[in-house]
C-alpha positions as CSV (number, residue, x, y, z in Angstrom):
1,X,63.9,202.2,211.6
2,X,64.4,200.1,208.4
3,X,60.9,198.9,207.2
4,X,60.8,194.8,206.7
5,X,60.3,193.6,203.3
6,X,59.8,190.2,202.5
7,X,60.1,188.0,198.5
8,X,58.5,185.4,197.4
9,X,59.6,183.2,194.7
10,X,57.3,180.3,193.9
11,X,57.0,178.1,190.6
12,X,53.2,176.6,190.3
13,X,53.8,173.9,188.4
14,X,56.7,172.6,189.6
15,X,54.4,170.0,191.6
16,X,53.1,169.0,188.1
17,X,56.1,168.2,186.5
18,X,56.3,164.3,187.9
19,X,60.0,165.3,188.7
20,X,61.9,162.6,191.0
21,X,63.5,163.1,194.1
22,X,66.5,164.0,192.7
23,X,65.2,166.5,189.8
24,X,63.5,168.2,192.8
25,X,66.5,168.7,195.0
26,X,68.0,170.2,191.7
27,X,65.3,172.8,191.0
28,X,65.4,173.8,194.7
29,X,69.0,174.4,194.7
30,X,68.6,176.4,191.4
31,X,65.9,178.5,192.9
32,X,67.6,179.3,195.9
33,X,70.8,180.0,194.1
34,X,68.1,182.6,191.8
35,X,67.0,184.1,195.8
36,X,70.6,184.2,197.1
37,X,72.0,186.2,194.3
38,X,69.2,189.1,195.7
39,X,69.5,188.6,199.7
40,X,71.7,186.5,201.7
41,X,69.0,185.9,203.7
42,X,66.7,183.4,201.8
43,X,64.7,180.4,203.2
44,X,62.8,177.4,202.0
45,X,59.4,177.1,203.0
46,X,57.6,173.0,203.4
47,X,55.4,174.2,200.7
48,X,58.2,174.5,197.8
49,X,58.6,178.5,197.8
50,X,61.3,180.9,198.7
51,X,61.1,183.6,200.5
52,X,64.4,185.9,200.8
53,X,64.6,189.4,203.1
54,X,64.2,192.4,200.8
55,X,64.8,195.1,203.5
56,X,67.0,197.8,202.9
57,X,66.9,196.8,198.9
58,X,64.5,199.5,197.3
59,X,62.4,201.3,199.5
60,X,60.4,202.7,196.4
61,X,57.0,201.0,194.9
62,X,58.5,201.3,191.4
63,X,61.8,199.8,193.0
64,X,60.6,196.5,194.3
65,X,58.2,195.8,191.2
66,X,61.6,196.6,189.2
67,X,63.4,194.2,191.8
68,X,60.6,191.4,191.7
69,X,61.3,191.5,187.7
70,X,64.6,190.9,187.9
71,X,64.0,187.9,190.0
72,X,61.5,186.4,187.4
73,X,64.2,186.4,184.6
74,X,66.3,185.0,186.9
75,X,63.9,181.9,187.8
76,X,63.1,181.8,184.0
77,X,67.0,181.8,182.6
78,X,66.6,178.7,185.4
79,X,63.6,177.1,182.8
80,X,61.4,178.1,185.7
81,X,58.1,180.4,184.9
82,X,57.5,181.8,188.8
83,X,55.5,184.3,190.6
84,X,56.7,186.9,193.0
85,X,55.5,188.5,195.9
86,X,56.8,191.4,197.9
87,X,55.1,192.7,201.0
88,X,55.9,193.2,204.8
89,X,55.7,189.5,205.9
90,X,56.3,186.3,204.9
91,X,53.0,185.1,205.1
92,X,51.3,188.0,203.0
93,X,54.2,187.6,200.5
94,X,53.7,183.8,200.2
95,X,50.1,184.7,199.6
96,X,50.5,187.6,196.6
97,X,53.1,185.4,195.3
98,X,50.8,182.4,194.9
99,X,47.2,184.2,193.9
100,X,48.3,186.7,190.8
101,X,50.5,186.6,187.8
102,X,54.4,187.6,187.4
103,X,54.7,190.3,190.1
104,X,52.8,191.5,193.2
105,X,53.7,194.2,195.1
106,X,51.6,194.9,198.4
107,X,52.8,198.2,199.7
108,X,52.5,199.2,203.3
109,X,48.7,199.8,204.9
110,X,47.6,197.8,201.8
111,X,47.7,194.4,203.7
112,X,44.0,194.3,204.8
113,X,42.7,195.5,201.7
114,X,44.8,193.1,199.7
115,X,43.7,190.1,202.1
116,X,40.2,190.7,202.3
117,X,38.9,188.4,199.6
118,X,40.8,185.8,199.6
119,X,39.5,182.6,200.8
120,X,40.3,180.9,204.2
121,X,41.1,177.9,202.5
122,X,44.6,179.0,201.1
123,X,45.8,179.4,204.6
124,X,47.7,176.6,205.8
125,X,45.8,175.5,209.4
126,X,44.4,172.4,210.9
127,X,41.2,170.4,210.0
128,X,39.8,171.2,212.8
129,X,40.0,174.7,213.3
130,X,38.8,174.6,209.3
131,X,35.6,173.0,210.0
132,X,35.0,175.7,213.0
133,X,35.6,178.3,210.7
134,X,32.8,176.6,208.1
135,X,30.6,176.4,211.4
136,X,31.0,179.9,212.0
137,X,30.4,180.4,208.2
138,X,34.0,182.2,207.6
139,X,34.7,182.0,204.0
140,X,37.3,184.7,203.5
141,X,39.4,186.6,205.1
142,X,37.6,189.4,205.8
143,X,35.0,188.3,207.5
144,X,37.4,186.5,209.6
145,X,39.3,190.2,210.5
146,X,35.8,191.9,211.1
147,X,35.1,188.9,213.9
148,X,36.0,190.7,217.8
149,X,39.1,188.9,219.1
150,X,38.3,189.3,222.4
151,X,35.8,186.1,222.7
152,X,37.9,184.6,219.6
153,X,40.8,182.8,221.4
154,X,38.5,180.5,223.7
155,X,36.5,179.2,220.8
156,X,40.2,179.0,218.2
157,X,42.7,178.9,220.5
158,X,45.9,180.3,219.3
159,X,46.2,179.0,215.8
160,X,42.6,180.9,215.7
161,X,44.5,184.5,216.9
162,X,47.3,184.2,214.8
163,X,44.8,183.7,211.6
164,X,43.0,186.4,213.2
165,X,45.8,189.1,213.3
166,X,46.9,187.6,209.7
167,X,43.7,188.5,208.4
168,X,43.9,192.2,209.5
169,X,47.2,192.3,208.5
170,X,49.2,191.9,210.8
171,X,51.7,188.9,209.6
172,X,54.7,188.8,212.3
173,X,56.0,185.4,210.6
174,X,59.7,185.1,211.1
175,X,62.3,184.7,208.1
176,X,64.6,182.0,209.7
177,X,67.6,182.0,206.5
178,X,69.2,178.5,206.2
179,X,72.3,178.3,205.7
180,X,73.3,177.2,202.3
181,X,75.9,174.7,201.6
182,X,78.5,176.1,199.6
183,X,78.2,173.0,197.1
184,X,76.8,173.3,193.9
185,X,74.9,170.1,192.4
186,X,72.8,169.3,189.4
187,X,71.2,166.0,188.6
188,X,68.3,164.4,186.7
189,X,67.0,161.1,185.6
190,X,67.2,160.1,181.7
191,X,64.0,159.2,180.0
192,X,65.4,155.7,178.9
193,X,69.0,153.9,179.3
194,X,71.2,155.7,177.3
195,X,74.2,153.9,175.8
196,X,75.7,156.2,172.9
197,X,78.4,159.4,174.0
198,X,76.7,162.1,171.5
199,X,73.1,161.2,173.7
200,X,75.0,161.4,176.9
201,X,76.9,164.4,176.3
202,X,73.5,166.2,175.1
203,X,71.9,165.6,178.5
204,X,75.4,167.1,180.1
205,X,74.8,169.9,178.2
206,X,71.8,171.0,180.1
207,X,72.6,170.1,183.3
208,X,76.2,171.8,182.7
209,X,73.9,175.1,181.4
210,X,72.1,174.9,185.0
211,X,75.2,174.1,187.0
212,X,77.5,176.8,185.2
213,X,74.3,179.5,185.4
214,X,73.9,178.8,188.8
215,X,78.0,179.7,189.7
216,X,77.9,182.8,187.7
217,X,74.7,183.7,189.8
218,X,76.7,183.6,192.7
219,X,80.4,185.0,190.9
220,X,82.0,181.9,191.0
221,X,84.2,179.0,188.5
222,X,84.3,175.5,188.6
223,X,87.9,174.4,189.4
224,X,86.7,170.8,188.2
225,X,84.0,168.8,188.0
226,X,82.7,164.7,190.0
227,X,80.6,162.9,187.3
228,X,78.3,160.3,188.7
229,X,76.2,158.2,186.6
230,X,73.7,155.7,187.7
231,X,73.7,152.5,185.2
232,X,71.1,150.7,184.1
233,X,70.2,148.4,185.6
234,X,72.3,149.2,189.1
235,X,75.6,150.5,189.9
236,X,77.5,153.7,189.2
237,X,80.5,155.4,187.2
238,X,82.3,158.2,188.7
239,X,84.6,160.3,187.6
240,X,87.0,163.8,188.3
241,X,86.9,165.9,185.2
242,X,89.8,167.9,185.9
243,X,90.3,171.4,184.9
244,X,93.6,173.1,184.0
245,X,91.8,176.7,185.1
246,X,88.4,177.5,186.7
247,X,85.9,178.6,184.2
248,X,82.1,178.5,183.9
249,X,81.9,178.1,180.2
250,X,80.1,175.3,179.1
251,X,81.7,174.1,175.7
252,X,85.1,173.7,177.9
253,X,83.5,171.3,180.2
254,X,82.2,168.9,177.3
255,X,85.3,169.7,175.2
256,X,87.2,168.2,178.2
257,X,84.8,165.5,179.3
258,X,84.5,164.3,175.3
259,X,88.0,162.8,175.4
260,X,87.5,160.9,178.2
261,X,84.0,159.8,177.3
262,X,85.3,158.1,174.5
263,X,88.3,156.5,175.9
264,X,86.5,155.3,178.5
265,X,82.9,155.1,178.1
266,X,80.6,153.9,180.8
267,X,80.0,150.4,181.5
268,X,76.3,150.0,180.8
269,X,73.7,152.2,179.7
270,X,73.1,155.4,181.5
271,X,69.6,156.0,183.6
272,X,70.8,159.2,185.7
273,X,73.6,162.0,185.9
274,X,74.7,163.9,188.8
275,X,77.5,166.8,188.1
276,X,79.3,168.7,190.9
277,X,81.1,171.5,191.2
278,X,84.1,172.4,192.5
279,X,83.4,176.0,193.6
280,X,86.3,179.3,193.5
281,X,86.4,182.6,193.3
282,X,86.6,183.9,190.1
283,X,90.6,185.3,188.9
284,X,90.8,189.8,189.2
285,X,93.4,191.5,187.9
286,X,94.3,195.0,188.3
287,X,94.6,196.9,184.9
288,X,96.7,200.0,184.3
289,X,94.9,203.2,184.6
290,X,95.9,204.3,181.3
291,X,96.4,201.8,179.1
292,X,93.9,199.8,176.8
293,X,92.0,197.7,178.5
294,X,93.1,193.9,177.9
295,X,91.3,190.7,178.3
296,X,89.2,189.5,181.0
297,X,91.0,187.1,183.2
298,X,88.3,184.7,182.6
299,X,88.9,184.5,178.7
300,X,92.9,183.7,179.9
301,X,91.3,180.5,181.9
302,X,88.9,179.6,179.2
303,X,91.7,179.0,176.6
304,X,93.9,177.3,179.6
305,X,91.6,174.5,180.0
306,X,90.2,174.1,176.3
307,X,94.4,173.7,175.7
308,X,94.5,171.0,178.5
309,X,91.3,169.3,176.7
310,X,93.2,168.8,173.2
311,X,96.7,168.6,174.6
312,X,95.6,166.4,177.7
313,X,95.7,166.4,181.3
314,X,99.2,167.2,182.9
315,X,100.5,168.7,180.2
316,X,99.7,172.2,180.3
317,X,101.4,174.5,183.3
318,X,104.5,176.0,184.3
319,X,107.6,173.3,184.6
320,X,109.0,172.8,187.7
321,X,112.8,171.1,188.7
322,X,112.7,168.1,190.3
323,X,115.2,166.8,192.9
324,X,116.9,164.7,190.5
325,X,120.0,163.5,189.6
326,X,118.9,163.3,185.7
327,X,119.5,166.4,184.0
328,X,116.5,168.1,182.5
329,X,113.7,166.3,185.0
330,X,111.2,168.7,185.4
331,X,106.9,168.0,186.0
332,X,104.1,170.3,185.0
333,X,102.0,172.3,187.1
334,X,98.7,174.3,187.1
335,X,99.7,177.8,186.2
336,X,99.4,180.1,189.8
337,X,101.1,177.4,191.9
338,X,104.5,179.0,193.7
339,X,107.9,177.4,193.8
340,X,108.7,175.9,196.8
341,X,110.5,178.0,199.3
342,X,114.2,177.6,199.6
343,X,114.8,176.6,196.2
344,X,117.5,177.8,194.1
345,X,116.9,180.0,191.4
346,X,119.3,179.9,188.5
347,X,119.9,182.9,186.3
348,X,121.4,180.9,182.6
349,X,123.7,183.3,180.3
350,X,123.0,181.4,177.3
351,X,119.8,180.1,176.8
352,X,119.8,176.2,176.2
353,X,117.0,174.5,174.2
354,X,117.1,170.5,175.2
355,X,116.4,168.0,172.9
356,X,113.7,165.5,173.9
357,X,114.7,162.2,173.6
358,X,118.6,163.3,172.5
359,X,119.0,163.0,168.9
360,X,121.8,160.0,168.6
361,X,125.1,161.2,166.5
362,X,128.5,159.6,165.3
363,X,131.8,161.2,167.1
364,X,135.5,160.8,165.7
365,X,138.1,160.9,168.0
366,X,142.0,161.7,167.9
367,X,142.5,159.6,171.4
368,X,140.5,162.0,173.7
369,X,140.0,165.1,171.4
370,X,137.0,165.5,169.7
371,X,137.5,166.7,165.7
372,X,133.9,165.6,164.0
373,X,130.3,165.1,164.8
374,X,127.6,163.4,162.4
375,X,124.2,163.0,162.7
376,X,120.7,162.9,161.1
377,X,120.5,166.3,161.5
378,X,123.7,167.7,163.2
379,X,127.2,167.5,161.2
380,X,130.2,169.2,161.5
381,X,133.9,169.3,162.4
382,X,134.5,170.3,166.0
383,X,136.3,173.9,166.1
384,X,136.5,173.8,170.4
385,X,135.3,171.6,173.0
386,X,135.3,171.3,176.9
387,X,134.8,168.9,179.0
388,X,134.0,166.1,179.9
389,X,132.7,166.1,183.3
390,X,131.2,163.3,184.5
391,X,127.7,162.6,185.8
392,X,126.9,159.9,188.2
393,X,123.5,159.1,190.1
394,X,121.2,156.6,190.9
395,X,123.6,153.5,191.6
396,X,120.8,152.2,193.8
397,X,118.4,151.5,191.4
398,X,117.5,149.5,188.0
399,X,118.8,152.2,185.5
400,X,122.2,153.8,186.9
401,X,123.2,157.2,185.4
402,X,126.7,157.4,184.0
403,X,127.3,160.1,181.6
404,X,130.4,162.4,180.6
405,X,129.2,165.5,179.5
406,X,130.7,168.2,177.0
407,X,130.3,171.6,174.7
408,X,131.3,171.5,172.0
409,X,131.4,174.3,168.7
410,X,130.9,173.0,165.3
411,X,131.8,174.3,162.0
412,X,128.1,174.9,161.0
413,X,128.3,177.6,163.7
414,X,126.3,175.7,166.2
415,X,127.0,175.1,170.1
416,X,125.9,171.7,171.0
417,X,125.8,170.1,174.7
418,X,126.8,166.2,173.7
419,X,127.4,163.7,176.3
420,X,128.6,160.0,175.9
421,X,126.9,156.9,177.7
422,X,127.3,152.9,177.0
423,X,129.2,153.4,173.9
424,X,126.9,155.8,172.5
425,X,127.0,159.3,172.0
426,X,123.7,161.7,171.9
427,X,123.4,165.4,171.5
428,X,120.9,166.6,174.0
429,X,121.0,170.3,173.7
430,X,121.7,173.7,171.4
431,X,122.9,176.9,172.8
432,X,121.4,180.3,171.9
């Protein structure tokens, strides 16, 4: 039978800390994140602490004060300085956790003994079954185990048992687990308006440091970020901070956000920020058995979207055709996404490298043959050409396409694709 062994996380002066509403929604969320990453089985009790199921995790003394250590530097890489408890309920864990310093550990048949002089006050009853405990002069809870329970429950009633078995040890408190929203938010309230991008971007920071510590906590990315900032003196600014790949490093968020800080900066001054993340898996690759190791897939998605933040959104991915009568059309997309099914795939001999816009030239003609080319950059007589064949699309709309199209080989050794349209003639493409 697998013995039941309940955590306690709890932060003492997180009442203390005059946070708002929203700051302590945000150290709640980071806490249980800190649990979660332990047990999947954590909970969030009315009085601010949380308790996650230990069982099964170290069945060693040693084991769970190692385990209860780990969760400390967890709550403090957090900027939280906690208290853990460990024992075999939740009650008598909530209790170690909030009497003693960094970790408590109550082993088994040590429940009474650790219990014994604690005061009745810390237990969380009614008024009145407090003032009938001061009548019977119960001050701790060991003179509240030694009492009979026999004659006990007609003079407390139930609440009066249940402190009664407590107090002896036995603590049959259920861990209900919640079940945590997979959405990951961070959000706090600025001292004062602020109305300049570096003091902005310096409060991001450290709510980016929370949000990103928080996904790595649980192995996940950000596949992009929602902005919201509450103006001063009402309203709101939101924003999508897109990523080109999911990654939890923090200088590629503001290295992203920067740009579009500063092209378009919020409206009024700034009294609040709210940042959410986009959750996903984080990228695994399979290396070869025996060759070096390369990489990390993350490192590959880091420089993905710091490239997307200088070159700018949309233009960094894999090009894609489009149906399109216009030669050359293609978009961008995020690096991952397939080709659509049923497409075409064309295998090209001779690689062609398109000019973008075509570079205008001047062409001399014998009637219809071709003999000379001159350009900005391009001259040369024509040795061979073929062609033309004609291109036509689009009729229906404002900008028909009407080109004839041909290859031609110059003298400087060069195979050009040149095509004629209007009255003008454009070289839009080199072979090899």
């Amino acid at each position: 039978m697998e013995i039941r062994r309940i955590g306690c996380l709890y932060v003492p002066d997180l009442p203390l800390r005059s946070l708002s509403p929203a700051q302590v929604r945000s150290a709640q969320a980071a806490l249980l994140d800190a649990a979660r990453s332990f047990s999947p089985r954590v909970a969030l009790e009315p009085a601010g602490e949380v308790c996650l199921d230990l069982s099964g995790l170290s069945g060693l003394h040693s084991g769970e004060r190692q385990l209860g250590a780990a969760l400390l530097q967890k709550a403090e890489r957090a900027g939280f300085l906690a208290r853990v408890g460990i024992a075999s309920g939740k009650l008598i864990a909530r209790l170690a956790a909030r009497t003693t310093e960094g970790v408590r550990v109550i082993a088994l048949g040590e429940e009474r003994a650790f219990l014994d002089p604690l005061p009745v006050g810390l237990l969380e009853t009614s008024a009145d079954l407090h003032a009938a405990l001061r009548r019977f002069g119960i001050e701790r809870l060991g003179q509240l185990a030694e009492l009979p329970s026999k004659d006990l429950g007609p003079r407390l009633g139930s609440e009066g048992l249940r402190l009664h078995r407590l107090a002896r040890g036995e603590d049959r408190s259920p861990l209900v687990p919640m079940k945590l929203p997979e959405r990951f938010v961070e959000e706090t309230e600025t001292p004062y308006p602020i109305g300049g991008i570096e003091p902005l971007l310096f409060v991001l920071n450290g709510v980016f440091e929370r949000l990103a510590e928080r996904l790595r906590w649980r192995g996940l990315t950000a596949g992009r970020l929602l902005l919201s900032l509450g103006l001063d003196p009402a309203g709101s600014d939101e924003r999508f901070v897109g990523l080109a790949s999911p990654t939890c490093r923090v200088s590629t968020w503001t290295k992203v956000l920067r740009p579009a800080l500063e092209e378009q900066p919020p409206r009024a001054p700034v009294t609040a920020v709210r940042v959410e993340a986009e959750a996903q898996g984080r990228r695994s690759s399979q290396m070869d058995m025996f060759a070096p190791q390369g990489p990390a897939p993350e490192k590959l998605d880091d420089t993905i979207a710091y490239l997307a933040s200088l070159a700018g959104e949309g233009r960094v991915g894999s090009p894609r055709l489009v149906n399109s009568h216009r030669p050359g059309e293609f978009v961008v997309v995020p690096f991952g996404e397939r080709a659509a099914a049923g497409k075409n795939v064309h295998l090209c001999r001779l690689p062609l490298r398109v000019f973008r816009p075509g570079r205008e030239v001047e062409v001399r003609l014998d009637r219809t043959v071709l003999r000379y080319l001159k350009g900005k950059e391009i001259r040369g007589r024509v040795l061979q050409f073929a062609g033309p064949w004609r291109l036509e699309g689009e009729w229906w709309g404002a900008e028909a396409l009407l080109r004839d199209y041909y290859h031609v080989e110059l003298s400087d050794g060069g195979i050009y694709r040149l095509y004629h349209s209007t009255d003008r003639w454009f070289v839009d493409a080199i072979c090899g």
